[in-house]
MMTF fields as JSON, N, C-alpha, C and O atoms, coordinates in Angstrom:
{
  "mmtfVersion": "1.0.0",
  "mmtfProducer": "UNKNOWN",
  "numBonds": 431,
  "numAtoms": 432,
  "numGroups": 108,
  "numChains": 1,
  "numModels": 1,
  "chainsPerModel": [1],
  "groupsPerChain": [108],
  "chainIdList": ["A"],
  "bondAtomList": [4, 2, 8, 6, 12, 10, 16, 14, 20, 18, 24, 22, 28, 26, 32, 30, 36, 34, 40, 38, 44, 42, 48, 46, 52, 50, 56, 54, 60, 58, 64, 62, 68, 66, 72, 70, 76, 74, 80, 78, 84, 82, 88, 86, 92, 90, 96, 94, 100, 98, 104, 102, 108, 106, 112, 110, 116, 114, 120, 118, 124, 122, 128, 126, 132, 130, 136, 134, 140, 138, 144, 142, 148, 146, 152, 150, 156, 154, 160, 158, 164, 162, 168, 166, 172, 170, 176, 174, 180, 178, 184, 182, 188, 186, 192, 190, 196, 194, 200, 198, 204, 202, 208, 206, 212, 210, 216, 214, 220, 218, 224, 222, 228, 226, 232, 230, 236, 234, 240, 238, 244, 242, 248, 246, 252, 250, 256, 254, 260, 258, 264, 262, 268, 266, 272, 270, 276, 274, 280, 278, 284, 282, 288, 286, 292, 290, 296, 294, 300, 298, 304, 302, 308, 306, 312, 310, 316, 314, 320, 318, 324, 322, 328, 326, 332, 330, 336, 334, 340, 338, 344, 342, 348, 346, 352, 350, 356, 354, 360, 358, 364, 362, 368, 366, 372, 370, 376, 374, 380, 378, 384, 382, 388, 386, 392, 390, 396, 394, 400, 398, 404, 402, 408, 406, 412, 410, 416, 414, 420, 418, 424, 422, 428, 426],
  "bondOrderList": [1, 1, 1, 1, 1, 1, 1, 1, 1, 1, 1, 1, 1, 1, 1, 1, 1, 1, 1, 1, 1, 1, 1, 1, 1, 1, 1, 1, 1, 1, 1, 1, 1, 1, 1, 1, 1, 1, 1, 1, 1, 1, 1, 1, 1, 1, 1, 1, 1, 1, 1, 1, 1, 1, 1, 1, 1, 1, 1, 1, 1, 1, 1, 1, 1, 1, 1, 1, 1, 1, 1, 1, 1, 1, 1, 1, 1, 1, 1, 1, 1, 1, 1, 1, 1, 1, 1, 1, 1, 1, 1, 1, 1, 1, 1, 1, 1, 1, 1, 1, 1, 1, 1, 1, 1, 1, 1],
  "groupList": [{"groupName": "UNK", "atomNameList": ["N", "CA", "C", "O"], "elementList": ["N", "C", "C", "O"], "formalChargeList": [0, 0, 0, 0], "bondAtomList": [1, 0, 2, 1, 3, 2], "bondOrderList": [1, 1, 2], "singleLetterCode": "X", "chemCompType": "L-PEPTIDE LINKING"}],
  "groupTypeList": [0, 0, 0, 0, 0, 0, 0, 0, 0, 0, 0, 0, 0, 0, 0, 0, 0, 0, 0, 0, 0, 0, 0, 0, 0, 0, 0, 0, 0, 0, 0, 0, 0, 0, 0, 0, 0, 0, 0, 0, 0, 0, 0, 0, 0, 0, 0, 0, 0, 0, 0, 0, 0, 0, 0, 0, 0, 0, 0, 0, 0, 0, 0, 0, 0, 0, 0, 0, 0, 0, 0, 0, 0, 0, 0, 0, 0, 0, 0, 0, 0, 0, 0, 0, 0, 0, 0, 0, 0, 0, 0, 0, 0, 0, 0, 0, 0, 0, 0, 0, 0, 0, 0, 0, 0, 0, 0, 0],
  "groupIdList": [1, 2, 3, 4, 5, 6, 7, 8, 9, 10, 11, 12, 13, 14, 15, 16, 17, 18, 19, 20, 21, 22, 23, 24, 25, 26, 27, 28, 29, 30, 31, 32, 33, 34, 35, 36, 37, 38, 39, 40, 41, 42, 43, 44, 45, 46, 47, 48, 49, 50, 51, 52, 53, 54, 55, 56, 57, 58, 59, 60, 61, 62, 63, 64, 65, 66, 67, 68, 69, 70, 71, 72, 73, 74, 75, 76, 77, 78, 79, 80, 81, 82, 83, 84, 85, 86, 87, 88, 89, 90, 91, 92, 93, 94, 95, 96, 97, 98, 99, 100, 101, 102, 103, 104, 105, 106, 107, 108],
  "secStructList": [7, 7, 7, 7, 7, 7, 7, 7, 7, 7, 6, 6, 2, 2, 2, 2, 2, 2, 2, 2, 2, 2, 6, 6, 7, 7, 2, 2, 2, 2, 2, 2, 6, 6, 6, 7, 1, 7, 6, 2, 2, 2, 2, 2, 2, 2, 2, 2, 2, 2, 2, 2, 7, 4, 4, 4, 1, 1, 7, 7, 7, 7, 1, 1, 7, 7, 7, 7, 2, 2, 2, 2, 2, 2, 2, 2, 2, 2, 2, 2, 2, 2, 2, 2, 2, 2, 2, 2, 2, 2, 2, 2, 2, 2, 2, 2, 2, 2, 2, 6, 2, 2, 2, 2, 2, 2, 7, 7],
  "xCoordList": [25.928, 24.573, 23.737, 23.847, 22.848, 22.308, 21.284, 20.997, 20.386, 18.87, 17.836, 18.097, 17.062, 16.407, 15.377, 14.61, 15.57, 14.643, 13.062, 12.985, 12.387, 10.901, 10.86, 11.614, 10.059, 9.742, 9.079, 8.706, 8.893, 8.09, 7.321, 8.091, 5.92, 5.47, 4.656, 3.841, 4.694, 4.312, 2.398, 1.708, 1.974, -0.002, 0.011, -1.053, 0.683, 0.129, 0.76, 0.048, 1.818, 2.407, 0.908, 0.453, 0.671, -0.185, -2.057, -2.781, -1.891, -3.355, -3.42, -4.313, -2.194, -2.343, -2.191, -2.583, -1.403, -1.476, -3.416, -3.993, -3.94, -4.83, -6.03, -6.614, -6.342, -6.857, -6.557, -7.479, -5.181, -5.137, -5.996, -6.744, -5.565, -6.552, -7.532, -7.897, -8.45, -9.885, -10.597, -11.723, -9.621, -10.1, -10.18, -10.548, -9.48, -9.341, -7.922, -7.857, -6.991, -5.842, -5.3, -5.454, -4.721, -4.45, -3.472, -2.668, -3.679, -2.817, -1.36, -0.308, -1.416, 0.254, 0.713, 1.497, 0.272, 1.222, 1.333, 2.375, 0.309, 0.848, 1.539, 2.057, 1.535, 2.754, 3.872, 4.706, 4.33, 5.405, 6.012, 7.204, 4.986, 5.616, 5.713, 6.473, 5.479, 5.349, 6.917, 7.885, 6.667, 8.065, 7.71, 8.406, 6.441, 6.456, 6.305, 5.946, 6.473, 6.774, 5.919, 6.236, 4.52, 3.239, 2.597, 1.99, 1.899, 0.124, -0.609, -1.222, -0.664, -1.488, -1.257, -2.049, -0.024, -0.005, -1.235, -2.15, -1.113, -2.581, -3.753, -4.667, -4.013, -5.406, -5.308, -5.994, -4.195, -4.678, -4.822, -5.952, -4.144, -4.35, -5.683, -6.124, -6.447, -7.426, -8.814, -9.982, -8.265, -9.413, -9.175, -10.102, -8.115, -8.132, -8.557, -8.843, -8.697, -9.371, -10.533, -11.143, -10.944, -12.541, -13.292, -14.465, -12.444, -13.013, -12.894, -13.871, -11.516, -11.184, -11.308, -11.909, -10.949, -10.915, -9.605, -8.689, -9.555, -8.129, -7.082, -5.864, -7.72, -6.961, -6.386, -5.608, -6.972, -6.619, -5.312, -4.677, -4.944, -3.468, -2.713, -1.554, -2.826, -2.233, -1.188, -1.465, -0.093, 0.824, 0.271, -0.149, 0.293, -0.049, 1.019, 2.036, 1.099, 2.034, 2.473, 1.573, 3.559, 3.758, 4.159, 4.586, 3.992, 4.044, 3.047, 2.078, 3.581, 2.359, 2.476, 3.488, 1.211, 0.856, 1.321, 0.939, 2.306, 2.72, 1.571, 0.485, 1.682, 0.576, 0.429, 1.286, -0.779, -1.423, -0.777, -0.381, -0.513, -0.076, -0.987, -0.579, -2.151, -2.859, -2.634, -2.486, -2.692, -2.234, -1.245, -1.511, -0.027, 1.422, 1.254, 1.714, 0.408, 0.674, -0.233, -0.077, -1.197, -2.446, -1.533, -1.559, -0.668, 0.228, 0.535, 0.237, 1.119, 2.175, 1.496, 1.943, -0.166, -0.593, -1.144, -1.098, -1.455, -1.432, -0.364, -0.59, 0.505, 1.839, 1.994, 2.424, 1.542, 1.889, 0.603, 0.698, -0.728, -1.703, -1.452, -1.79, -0.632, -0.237, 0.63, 0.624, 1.836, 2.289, 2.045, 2.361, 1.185, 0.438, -0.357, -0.422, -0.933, -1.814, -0.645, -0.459, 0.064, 1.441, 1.88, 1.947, 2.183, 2.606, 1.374, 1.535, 0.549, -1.038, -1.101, -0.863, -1.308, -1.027, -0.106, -0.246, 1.156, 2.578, 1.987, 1.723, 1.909, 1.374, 0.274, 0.266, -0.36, -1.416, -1.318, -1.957, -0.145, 0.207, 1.048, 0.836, 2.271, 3.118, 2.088, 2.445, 0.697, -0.25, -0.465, -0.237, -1.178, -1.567, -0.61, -0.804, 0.786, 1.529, 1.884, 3.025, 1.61, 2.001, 0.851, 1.015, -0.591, -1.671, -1.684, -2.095, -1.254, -1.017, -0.072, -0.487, 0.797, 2.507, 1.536, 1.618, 0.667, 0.617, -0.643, -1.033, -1.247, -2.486, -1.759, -2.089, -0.484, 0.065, 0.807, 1.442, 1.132, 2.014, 0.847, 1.181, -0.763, -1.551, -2.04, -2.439, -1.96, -2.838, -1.063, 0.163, -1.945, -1.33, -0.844, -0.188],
  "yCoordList": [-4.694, -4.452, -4.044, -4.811, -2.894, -2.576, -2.903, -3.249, -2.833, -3.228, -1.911, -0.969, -1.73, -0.315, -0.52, -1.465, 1.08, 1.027, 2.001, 2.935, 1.751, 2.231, 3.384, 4.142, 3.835, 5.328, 5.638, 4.786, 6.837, 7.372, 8.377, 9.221, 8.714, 9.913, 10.693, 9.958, 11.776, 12.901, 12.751, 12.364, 13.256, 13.486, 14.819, 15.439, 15.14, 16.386, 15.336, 15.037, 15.039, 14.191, 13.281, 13.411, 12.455, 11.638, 12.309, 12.136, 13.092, 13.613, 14.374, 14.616, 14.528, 15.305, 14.419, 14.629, 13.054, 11.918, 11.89, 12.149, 11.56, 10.65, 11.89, 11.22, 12.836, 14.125, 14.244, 14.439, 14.118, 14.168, 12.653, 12.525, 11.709, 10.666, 10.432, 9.951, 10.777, 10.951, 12.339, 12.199, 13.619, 14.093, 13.416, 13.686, 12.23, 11.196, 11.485, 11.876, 11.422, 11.433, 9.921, 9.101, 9.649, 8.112, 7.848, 8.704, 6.454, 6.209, 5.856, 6.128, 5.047, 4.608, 6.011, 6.667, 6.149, 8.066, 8.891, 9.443, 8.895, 9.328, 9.335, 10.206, 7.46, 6.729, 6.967, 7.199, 6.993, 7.429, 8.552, 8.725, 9.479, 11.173, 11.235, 12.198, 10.892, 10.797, 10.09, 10.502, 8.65, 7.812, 6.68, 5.807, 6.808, 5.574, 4.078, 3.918, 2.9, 2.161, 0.959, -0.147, 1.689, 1.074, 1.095, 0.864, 1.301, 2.553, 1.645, 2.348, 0.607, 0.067, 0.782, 0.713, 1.444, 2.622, 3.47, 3.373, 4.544, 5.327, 4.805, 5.619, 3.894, 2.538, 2.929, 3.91, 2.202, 1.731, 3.366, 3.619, 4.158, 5.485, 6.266, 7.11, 6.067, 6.394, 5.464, 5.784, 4.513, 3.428, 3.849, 3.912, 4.024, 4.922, 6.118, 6.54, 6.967, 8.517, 8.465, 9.087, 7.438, 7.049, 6.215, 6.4, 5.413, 5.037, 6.089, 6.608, 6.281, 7.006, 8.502, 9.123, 9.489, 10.604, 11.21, 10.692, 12.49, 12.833, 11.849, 11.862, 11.053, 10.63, 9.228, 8.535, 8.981, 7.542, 7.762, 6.787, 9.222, 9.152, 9.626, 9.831, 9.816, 10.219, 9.185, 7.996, 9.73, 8.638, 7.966, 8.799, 6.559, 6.151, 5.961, 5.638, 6.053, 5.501, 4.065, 3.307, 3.577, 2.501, 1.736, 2.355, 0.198, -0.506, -0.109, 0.643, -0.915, -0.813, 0.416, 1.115, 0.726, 2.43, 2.304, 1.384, 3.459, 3.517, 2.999, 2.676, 2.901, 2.511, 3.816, 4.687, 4.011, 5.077, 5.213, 4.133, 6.266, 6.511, 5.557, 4.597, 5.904, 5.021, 3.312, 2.721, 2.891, 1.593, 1.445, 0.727, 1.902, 1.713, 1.585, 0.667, 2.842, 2.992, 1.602, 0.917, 1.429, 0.23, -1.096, -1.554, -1.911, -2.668, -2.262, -2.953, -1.129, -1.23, -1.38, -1.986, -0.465, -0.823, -2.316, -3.042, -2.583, -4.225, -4.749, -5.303, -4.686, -5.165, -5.142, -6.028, -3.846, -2.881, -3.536, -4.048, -3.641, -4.742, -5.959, -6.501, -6.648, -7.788, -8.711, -9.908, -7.038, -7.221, -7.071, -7.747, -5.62, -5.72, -6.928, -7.264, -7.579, -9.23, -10.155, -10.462, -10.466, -10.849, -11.055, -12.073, -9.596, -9.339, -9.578, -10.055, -9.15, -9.712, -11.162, -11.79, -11.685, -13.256, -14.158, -15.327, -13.155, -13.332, -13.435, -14.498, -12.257, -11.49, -12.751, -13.056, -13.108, -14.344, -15.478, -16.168, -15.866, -17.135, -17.372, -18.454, -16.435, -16.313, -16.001, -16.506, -15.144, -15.305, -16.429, -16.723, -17.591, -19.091, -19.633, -20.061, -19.737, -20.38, -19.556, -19.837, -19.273, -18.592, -18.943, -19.472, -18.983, -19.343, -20.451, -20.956, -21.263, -22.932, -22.942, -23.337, -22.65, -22.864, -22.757, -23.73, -21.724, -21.351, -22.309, -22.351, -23.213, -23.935, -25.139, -25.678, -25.395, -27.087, -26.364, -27.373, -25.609, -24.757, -25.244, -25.799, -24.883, -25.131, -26.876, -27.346, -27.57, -28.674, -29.777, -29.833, -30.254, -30.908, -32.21, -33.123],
  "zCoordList": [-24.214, -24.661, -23.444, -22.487, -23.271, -22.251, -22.599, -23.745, -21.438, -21.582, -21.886, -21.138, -22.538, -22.441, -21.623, -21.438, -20.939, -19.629, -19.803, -20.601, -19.285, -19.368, -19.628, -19.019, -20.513, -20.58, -19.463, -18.657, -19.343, -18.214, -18.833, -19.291, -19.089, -20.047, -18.877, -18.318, -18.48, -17.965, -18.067, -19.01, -16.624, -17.44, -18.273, -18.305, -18.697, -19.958, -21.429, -22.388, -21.31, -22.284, -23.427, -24.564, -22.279, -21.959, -22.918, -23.899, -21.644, -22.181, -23.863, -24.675, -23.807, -25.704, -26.758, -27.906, -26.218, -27.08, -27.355, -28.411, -26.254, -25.976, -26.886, -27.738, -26.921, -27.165, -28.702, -29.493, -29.134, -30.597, -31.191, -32.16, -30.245, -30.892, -31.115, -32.188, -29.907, -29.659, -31.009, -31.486, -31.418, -32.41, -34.036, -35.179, -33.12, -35.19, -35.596, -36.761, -35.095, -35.534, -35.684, -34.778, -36.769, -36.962, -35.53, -35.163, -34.74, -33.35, -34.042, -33.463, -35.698, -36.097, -36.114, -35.429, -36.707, -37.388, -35.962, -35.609, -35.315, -33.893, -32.998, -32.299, -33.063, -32.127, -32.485, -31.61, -34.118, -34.653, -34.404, -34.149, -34.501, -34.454, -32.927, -32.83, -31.788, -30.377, -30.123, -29.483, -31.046, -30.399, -29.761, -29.242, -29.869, -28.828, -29.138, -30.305, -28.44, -28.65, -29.182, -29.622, -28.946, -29.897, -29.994, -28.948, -30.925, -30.752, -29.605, -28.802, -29.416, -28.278, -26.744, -25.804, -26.763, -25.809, -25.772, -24.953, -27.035, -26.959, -27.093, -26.958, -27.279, -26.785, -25.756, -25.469, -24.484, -23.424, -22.887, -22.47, -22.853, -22.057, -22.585, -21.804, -23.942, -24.0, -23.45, -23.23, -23.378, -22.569, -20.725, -19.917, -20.497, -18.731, -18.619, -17.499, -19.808, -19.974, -19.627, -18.758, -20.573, -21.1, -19.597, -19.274, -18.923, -17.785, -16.449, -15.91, -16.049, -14.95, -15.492, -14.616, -16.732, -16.452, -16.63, -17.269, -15.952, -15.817, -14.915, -15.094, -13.982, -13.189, -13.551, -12.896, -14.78, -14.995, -16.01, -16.414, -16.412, -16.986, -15.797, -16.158, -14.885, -13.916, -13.079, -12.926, -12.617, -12.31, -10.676, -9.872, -10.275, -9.255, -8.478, -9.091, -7.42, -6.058, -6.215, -6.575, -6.039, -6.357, -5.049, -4.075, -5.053, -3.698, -2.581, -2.69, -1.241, 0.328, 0.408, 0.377, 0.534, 1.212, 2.722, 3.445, 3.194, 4.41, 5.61, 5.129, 6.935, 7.551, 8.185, 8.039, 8.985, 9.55, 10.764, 11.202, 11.524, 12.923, 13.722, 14.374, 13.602, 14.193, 14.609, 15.679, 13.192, 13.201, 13.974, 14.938, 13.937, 14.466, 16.133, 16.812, 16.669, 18.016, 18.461, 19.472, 17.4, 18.698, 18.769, 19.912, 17.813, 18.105, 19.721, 20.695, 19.731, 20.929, 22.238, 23.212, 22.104, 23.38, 23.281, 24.274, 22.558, 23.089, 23.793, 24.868, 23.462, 24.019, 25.291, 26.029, 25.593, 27.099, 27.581, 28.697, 26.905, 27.926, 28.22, 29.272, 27.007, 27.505, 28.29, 28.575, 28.666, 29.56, 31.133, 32.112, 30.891, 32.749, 33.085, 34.268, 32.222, 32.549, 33.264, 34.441, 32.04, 32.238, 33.738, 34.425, 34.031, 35.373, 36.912, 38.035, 36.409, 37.501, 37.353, 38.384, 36.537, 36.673, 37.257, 37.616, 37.289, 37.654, 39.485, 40.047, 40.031, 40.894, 41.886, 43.079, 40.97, 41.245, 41.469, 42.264, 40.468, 41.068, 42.158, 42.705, 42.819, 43.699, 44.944, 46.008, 44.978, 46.175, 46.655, 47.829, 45.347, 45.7, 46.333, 47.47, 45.64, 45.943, 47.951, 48.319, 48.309, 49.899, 50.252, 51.351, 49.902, 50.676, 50.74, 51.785, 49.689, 49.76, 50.962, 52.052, 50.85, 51.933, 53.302, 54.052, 53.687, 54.988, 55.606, 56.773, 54.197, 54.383, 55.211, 56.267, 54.216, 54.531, 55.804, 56.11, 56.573, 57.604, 58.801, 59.848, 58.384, 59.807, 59.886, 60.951, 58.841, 59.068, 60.179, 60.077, 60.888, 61.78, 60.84, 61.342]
}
């Protein structure tokens, strides 16, 4: 027994459903002659017409939107700042430590 998998309906598909409805075409007898799986389909795509427009039958991108070049590179220079500190601090403490040595070197 397989599982049945999602329709997928096209934005022209879409918009002629939604267009025959909006002229008063019954949504059962529609859904029927269309196929689809329940007039509450052409509800909801005429309620996204009616809010968004053309774009609200329109198919969306699905999942995280890639990140920006931007984004990607400023990670790295942090990194690269936090390593030159890193290294100056490094740098800083090995000074003390020799100015200390040469302090306890003069006191009698």
């Amino acid at each position: 027994m397989t599982k049945p998998t999602k329709r997928l309906f096209s934005f022209e598909f879409k918009l002629d459903a939604v267009q025959r409805y909006l002229s008063g075409e019954n949504k059962v007898a529609l859904s029927k002659e269309l196929q689809l799986s329940s007039p509450k389909l052409i509800e909801k795509w005429a309620r996204q017409y009616r809010d968004e427009g053309d774009a609200g039958l329109r198919a969306k991108p699905k999942g995280r939107p890639k990140a920006s070049p931007e984004a990607a590179a400023k990670p790295e220079s942090e990194l690269q700042r936090l390593r030159r500190e890193n290294e100056r601090l490094r740098a800083e403490v090995a000074f003390l430590g020799k100015v200390q040595a040469l302090r306890d070197e003069e006191r009698p």
